[in-house]
N, C-alpha and C positions, 0 to 999 in steps of 0.2 A: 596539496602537499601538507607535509604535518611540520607544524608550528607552535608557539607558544600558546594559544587558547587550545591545546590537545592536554597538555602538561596535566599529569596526573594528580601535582599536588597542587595545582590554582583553586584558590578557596574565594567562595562570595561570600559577599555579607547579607545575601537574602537568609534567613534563617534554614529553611526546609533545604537549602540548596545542596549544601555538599554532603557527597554520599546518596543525593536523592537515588533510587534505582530507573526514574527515565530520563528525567532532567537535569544534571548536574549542569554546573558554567560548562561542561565540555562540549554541551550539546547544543541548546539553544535553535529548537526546531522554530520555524515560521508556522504564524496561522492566522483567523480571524475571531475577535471574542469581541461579544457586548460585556460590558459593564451591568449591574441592573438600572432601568431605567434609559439605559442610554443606545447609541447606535454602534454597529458591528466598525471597527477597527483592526487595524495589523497590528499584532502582538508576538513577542518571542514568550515561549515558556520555560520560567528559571524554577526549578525546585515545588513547588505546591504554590505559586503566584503565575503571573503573567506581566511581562513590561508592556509598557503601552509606547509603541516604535512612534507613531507619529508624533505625540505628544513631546519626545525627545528631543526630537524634529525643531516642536514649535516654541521649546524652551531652550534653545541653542544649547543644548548638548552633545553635540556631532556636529562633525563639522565635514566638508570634504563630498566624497563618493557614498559615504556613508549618511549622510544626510539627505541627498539627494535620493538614497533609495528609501530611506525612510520617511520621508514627505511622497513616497508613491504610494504609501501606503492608503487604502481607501476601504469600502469596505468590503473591497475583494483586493489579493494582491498582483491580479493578473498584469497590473503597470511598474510594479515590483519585479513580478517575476523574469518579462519581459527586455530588460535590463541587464541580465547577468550575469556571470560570475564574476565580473571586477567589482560591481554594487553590490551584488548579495555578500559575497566575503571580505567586505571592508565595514559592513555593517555588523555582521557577523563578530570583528573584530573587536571594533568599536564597542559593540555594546558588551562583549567578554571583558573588556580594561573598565569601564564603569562598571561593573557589576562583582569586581574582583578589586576595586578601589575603594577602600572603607572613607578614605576622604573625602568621594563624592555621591557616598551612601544619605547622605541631608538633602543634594539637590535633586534627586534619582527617586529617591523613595514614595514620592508622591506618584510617581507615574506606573508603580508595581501596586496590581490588583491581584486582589485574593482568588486563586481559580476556582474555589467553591464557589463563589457570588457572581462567576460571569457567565455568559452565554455561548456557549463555541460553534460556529459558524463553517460549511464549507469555507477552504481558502481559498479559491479561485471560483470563477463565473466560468465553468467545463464547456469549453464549446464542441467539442466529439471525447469523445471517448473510443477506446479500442482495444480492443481485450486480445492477448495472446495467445499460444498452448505452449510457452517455452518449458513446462517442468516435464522432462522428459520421463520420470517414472511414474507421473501420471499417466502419460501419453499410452505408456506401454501397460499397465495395470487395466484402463477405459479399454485399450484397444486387445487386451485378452478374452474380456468381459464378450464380447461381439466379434469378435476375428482371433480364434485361441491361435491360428496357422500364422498370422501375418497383424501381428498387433499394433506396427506401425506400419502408414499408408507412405508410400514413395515417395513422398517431397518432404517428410517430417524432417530428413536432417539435412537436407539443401536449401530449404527455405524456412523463415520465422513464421511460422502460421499464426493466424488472427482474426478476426472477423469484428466488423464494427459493430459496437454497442451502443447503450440509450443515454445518453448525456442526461436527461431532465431526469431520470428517474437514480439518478448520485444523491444519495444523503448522507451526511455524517451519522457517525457515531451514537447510539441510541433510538435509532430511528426503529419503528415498529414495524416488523416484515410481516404485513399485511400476506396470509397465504393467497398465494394467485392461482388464479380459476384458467383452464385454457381447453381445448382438444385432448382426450386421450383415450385411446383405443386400447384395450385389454385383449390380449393376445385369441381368445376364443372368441372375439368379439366379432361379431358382421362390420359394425361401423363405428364412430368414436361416440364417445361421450363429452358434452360440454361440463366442465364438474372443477372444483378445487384439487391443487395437487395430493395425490396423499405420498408422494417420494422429494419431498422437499429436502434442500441437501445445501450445503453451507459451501464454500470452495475457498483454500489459503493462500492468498496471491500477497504479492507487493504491486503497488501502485507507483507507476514512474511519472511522476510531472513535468511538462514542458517550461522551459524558460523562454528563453528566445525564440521564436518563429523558424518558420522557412518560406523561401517565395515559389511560387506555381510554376512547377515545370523545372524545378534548380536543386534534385536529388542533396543530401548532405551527405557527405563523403565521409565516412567509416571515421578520419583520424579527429573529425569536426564534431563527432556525433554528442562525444561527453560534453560541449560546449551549450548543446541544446538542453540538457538535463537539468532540472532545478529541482531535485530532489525525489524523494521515496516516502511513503505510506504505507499502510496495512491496508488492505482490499480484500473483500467477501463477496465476489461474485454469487449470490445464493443464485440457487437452480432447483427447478421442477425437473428432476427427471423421467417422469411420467410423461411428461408435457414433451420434453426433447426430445423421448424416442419416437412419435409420431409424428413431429412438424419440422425436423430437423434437415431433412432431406429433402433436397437434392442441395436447399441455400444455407444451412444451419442454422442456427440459433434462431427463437426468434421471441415470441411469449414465455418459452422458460426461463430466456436471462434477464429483459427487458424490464421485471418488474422490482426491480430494486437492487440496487450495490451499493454498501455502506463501506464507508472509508473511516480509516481516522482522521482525526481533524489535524493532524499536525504534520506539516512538511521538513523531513528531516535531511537537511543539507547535506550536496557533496562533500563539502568543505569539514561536515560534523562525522561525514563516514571515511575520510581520507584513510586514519588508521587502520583499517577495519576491509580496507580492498585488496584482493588476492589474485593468482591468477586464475585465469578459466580454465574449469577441469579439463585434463585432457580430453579427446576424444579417443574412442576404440579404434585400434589398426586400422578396421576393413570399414571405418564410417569415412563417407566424401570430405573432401577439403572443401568448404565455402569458395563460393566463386570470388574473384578477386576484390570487386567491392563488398564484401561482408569480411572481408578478413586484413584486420592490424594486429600488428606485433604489439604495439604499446597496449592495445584492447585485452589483445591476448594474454599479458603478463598482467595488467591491475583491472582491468573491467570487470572483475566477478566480486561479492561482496559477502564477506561471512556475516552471518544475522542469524542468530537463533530464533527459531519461530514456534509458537506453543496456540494450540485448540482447546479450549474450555468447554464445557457444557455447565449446565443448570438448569435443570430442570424445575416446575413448578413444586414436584413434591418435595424436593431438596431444600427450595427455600422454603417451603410450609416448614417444615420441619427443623430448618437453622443451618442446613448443611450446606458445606464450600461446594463451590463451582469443581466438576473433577475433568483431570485432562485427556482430553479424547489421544490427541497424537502430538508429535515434535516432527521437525525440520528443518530446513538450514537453505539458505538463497543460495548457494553454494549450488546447490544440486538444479538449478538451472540450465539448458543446455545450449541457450543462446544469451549473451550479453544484452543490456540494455541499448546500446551503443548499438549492436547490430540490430534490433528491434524498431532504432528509430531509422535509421541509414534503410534497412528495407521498407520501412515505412513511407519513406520518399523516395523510395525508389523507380516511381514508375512518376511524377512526378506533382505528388501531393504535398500540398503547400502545410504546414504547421502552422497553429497560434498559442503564443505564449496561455496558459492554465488549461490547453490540452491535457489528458488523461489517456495512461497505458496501464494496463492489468497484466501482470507478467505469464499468468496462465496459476492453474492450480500445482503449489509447489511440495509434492510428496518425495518420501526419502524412498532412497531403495528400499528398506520395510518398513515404513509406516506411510500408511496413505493421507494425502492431505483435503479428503472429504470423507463423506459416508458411505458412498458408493462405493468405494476400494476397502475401505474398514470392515462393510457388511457382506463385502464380496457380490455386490450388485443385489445385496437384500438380502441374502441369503442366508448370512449366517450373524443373528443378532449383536450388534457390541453390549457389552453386560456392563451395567454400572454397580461401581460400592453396593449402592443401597438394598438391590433387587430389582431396577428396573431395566428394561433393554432399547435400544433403538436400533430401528432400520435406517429409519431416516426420521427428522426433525416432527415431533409434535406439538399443536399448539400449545403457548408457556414455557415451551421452550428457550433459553439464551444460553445464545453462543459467542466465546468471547476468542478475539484472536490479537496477541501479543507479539512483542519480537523484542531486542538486545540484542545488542550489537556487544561484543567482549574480548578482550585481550588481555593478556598478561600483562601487568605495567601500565595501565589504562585506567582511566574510567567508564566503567559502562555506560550506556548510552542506548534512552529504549524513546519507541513509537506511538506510546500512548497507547487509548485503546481501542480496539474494531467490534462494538458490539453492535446488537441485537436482537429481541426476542418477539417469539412468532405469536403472531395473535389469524386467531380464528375471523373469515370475510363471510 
């Protein structure tokens, strides 16, 4: 709900804080940071610093619900996350009134680190992972590419499709996307070749976090489902698709998503996106009604989230030469075609258990016309995307980075952004 830590005009006394464009007090995403020197910790990020949660904790600064989630803090927050939404947004509170209190800016300050000088860490210990296809004009741009008659397959809009992904191979932010090697047969070919990808492809997803659990066999019901959500990410499913189109079939995915997905490192609260929630696009006349556990009214009027989302590139010769990162494409969570909430309710549907710093991939989210990879941009290779400089891409080459953003924005607001989802490709 929106309340007094939304308030447009709440100022801190962090310096870098008000007016930041990711972190302002409005936002106050969760995550994990070393210090130098020292061990990984729960932190909120205020402006160009970092509070250090548990340390708050151990100098009685909190008191309440809000202490108690801040002493969960470890150096994962999966006993945080676990917890939530009465401890995450009493913390959440809590630490918006000290940070917005210039009278307890003396005893507080000690516990705010500089974010250049610390170390950012996944925040949770990812026990599965699970990657969606909710962005439906993706669904329908891949599925022209291979099926121009019949783009979408028959269960695309009765059920949330997904396929489970590689938990171990999650890394933050910065992590180097080692090019992966797998199977790939060239269309005139007799039989495959074992070989590095050469159709390497980036994918613009959001990242759903788990909080609370669920128990084996005990489906979560559709109006429960926001209660399991502890927040939102920026997620880069990269993909060989050279690699997919040979080993994909009959089980999907398997060595071209497997070898890496970079997130951002920061967990951006329900509680930080309240403002910022809309309702679910309509669906088209003649598209099915969800069966009756995928579908609430209350889902249906605020479960969808407007967030602007932005593709970078950067290429090596760019930076030789001094030149900005230029933007591939835009889009908007908006353009989603299943809810979070329906994504986790199917997700136990059949009756799989949840643990708190689980991970969902909401699928690759493209606009009606801008695609949100290279494969839709290039038209499956085909037709190069041209940059400023003179260079073109099909798909990613090595020295490549690619950066993916989001902001969340309202009129009468403060914005409120994600940090950031990079990565650049090095030669294996």
């Amino acid at each position: 709900m929106i309340d007094p830590t939304h308030d447009v005009n709440l100022r801190c006394w962090v310096p870098s804080a008000d007016g930041h464009a990711q972190f302002p007090i409005q936002n106050l995403p969760l995550g994990v940071f070393a210090p130098a020197g020292a061990r990984p910790r729960g932190g909120m990020a205020i402006g160009d610093a970092i509070i250090d949660l548990s340390a708050l904790a151990a100098a009685d600064l909190l008191a309440g619900d809000a202490k108690v989630a801040a002493a969960a803090c470890g150096e994962t927050l999966n006993a945080l996350l676990a917890l939530g939404k009465r401890y995450r947004s009493a913390l959440r509170s809590a630490v918006s009134g000290l940070l917005s209190n210039t009278a307890a800016a003396a005893r507080v300050q000690g516990h705010v680190h500089a974010a250049r000088d610390c170390t950012l860490h996944l925040p949770a210990d990812i026990g599965d992972y699970t990657d969606f296809y909710a962005g439906i004009h993706h669904a329908l741009a891949v599925g022209k590419l291979f099926r121009p008659d019949a783009p979408l397959l028959p269960n695309y809009k009765h059920v949330p499709i997904a396929y489970h992904g590689r938990s171990s191979s999650i890394r933050v932010s910065g992590a180097p996307v080692n090019r992966p090697r797998g199977q790939i047969k060239a269309a005139d070919a007799a039989s495959p070749a074992y070989a590095p990808t050469a159709r390497l492809d980036f994918e613009l997803e959001l990242g759903i976090w788990v909080g609370p659990g669920s128990q084996l066999s005990a489906p979560v019901p559709i109006a429960q489902a926001h209660d399991h959500i502890a927040g939102y990410c920026l997620l880069n499913d990269w993909s060989a698709r050279d690699v997919q189109a040979w080993e994909y079939q009959p089980l999907g995915p398997f060595l071209a998503k497997n070898f890496l997905t970079t997130v951002s490192p920061w967990i951006v609260s329900p509680e930080a996106l309240a403002p910022y929630r809309i309702p679910q696009a309509p669906r088209a006349a003649d598209d099915p009604r969800p069966l009756p556990y995928l579908w609430d009214d209350t889902d249906q009027a605020r479960g969808a989230l407007d967030i602007d989302l932005e593709v970078y590139l950067c290429t090596a010769a760019m930076r030789r030469d001094g030149l900005p990162s230029e933007r591939l494409t835009v889009s908007n969570s908006r353009h989603l075609y299943w809810t979070a909430a329906q994504m986790l309710t199917h997700h136990t549907g059949g009756g799989c258990d949840l643990r708190a710093g689980d991970l969902f991939g909401s699928g690759t989210i493209s606009s009606p016309d801008r695609g949100g990879s290279l494969l839709e941009l290039s038209d499956g290779g085909k037709q190069p995307v041209r940059l400023a400089n003179g260079e073109q891409r099909t798909f990613l080459l090595d020295g490549d980075e690619v950066l993916l953003t989001a902001t969340a924005r309202r009129p009468g607001l403060a914005p409120i952004g994600f940090g950031e989802c990079r990565g650049v490709v090095v030669a294996t």
